[in-house]
VEXDREN-2710 file (C-alpha; in Angstrom, 1 decimal):
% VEXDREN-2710
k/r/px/py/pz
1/UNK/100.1/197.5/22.8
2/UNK/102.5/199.9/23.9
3/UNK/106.3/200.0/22.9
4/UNK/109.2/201.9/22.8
5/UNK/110.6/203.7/19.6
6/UNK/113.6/205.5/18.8
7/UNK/112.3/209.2/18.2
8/UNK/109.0/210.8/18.6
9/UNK/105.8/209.3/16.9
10/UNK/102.4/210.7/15.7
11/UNK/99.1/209.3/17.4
12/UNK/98.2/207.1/14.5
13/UNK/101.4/206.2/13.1
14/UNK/102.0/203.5/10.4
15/UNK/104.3/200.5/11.8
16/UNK/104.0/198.4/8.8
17/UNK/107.5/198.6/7.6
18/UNK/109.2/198.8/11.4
19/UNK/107.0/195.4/12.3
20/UNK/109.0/193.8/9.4
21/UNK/112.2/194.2/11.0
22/UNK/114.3/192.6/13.6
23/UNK/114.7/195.0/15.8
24/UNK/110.6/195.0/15.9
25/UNK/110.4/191.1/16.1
26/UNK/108.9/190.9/19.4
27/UNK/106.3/193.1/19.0
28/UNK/105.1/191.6/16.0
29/UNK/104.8/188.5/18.0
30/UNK/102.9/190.2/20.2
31/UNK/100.5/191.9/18.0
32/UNK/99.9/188.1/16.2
33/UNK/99.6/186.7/19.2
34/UNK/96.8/188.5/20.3
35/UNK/95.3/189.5/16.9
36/UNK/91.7/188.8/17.0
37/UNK/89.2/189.5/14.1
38/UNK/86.4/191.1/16.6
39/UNK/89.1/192.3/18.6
40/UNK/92.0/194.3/16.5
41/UNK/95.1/195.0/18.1
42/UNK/96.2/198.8/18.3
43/UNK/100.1/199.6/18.3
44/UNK/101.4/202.9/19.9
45/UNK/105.1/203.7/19.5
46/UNK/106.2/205.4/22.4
47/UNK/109.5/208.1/22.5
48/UNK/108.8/210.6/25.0
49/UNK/104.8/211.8/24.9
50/UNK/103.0/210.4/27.8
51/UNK/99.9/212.0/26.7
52/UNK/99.9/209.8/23.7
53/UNK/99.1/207.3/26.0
54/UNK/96.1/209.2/27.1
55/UNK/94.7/210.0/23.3
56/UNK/95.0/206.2/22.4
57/UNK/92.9/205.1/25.6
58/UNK/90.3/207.6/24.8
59/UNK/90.6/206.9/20.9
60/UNK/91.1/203.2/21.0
61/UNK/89.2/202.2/24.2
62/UNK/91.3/199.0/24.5
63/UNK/89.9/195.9/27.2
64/UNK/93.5/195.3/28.0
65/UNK/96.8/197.0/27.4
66/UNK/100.3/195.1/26.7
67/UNK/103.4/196.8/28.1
68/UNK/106.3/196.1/25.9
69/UNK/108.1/199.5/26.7
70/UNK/111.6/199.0/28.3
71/UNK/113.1/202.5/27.7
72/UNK/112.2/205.8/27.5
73/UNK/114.0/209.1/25.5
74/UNK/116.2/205.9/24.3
75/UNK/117.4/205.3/28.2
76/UNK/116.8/202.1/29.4
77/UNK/117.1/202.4/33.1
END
């Protein structure tokens, strides 16, 4: 799953604590929502780095991606 954070993240960053919050509600919905024991979910956190895109496809080799992303660099437009 793919979402939008609000500064620049690492490839394999740790959500844990963000997914706990509020302002991370929806994706957490996601993520349980589609959570499936043979199938685990992968979360990237995305700020500005379009190639991270590119390294978690190759890492992750998902079947199908969720978009959650509505800004980018912050900016919503």
């Amino acid at each position: 799953m793919l979402c939008d954070t609000l500064s620049p993240t690492e490839l394999d960053e740790d959500y844990t604590e963000e997914l706990k919050t509020p302002e991370w509600a929806v994706a957490a919905d996601v993520l349980g929502a589609v959570a499936r024991p043979r199938h685990p979910p992968a979360l990237l956190g995305l700020y500005d780095n379009l190639d991270l895109i590119r390294q978690k496809i190759a890492a992750f080799q998902p079947d199908v991606i969720f978009n959650i992303l509505d800004c980018f660099k912050g900016i919503a437009r």
